[in-house]
N, CA and C of each residue as an Amber inpcrd file, in Angstrom:
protein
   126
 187.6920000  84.0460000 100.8830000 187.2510000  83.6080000  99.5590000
 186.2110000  82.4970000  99.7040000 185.3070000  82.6430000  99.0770000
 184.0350000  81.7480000  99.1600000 184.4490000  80.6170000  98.0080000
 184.2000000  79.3660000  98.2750000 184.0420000  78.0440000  97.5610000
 182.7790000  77.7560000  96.8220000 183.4350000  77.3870000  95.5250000
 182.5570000  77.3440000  94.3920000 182.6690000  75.9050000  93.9950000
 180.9980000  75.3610000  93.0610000 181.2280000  73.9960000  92.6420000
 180.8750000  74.2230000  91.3930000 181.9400000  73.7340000  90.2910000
 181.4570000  73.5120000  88.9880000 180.8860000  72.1210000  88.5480000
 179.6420000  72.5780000  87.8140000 179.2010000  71.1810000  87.2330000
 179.0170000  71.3390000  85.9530000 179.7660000  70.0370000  85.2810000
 179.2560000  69.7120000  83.8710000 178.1860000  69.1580000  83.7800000
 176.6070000  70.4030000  83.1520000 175.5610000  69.6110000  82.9110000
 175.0340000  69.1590000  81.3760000 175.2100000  67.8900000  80.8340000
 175.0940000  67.9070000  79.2980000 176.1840000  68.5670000  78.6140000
 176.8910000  68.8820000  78.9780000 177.8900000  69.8920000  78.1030000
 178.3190000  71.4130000  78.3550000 177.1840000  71.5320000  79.0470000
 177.0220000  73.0480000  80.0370000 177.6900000  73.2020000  80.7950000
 178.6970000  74.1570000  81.5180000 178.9490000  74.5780000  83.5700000
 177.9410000  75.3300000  83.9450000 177.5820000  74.6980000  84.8200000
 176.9460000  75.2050000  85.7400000 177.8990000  75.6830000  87.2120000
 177.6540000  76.9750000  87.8940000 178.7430000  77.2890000  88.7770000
 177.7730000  77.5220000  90.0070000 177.7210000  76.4830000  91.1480000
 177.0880000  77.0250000  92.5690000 177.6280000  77.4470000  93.8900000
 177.2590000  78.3330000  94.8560000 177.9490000  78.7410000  95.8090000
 178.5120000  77.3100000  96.7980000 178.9450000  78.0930000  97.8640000
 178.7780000  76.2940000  98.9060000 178.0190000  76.4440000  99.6180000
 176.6860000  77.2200000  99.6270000 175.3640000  76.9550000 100.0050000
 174.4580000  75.7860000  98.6130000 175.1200000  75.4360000  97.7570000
 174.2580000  75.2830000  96.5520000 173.0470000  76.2210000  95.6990000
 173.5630000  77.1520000  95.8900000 172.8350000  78.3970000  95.3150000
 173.2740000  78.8100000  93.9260000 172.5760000  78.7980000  93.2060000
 173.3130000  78.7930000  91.1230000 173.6100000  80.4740000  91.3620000
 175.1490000  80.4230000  90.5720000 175.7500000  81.5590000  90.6140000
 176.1580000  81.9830000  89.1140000 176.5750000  80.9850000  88.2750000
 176.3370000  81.5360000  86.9270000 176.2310000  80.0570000  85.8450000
 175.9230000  80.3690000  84.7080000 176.4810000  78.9720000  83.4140000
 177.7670000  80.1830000  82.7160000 177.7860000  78.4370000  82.1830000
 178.8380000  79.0640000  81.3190000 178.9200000  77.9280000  79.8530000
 179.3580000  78.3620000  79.0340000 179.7500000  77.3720000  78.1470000
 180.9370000  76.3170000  77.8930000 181.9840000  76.6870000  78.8870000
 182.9800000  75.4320000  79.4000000 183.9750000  76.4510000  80.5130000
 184.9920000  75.2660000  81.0890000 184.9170000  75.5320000  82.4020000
 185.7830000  77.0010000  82.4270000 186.7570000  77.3070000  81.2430000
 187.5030000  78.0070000  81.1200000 186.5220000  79.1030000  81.2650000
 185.6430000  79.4660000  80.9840000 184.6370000  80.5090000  80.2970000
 184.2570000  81.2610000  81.6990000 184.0390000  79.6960000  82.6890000
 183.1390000  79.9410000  84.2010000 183.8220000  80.4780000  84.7350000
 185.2290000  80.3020000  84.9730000 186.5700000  80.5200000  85.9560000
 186.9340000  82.1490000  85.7730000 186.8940000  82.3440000  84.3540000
 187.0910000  83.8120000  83.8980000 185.9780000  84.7050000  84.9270000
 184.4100000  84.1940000  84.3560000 183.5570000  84.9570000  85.1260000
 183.4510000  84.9480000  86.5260000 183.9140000  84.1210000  87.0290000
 184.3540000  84.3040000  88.3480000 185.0750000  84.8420000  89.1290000
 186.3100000  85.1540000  88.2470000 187.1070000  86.2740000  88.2110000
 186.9330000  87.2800000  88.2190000 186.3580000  87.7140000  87.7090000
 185.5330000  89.2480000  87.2270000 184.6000000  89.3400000  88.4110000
 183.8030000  88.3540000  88.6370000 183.2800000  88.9170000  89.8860000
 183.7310000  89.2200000  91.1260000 184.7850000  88.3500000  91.1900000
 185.3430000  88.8640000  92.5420000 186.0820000  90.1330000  92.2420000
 186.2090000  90.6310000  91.3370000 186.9100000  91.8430000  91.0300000
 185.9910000  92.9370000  91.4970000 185.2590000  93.1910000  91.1670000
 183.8040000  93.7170000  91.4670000 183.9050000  94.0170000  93.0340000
């Protein structure tokens, strides 16, 4: 499983790999975690 960093930007998540590579936004953190989910489903 690859390590992810969430950032609150302004109000935004922002979600990056642990290369620092942008992997998705989101509109709060619950929102990011879901889509992250889904991708690893994939």
């Amino acid at each position: 499983m690859q390590d992810y960093r969430i950032v609150n930007v302004r109000g935004h998540i922002e979600v990056f790999d642990s290369w620092g590579q942008f992997i998705l936004s989101a509109d709060n953190e619950s929102e990011a975690l879901c889509e992250l989910d889904m991708m690893m489903e994939e």
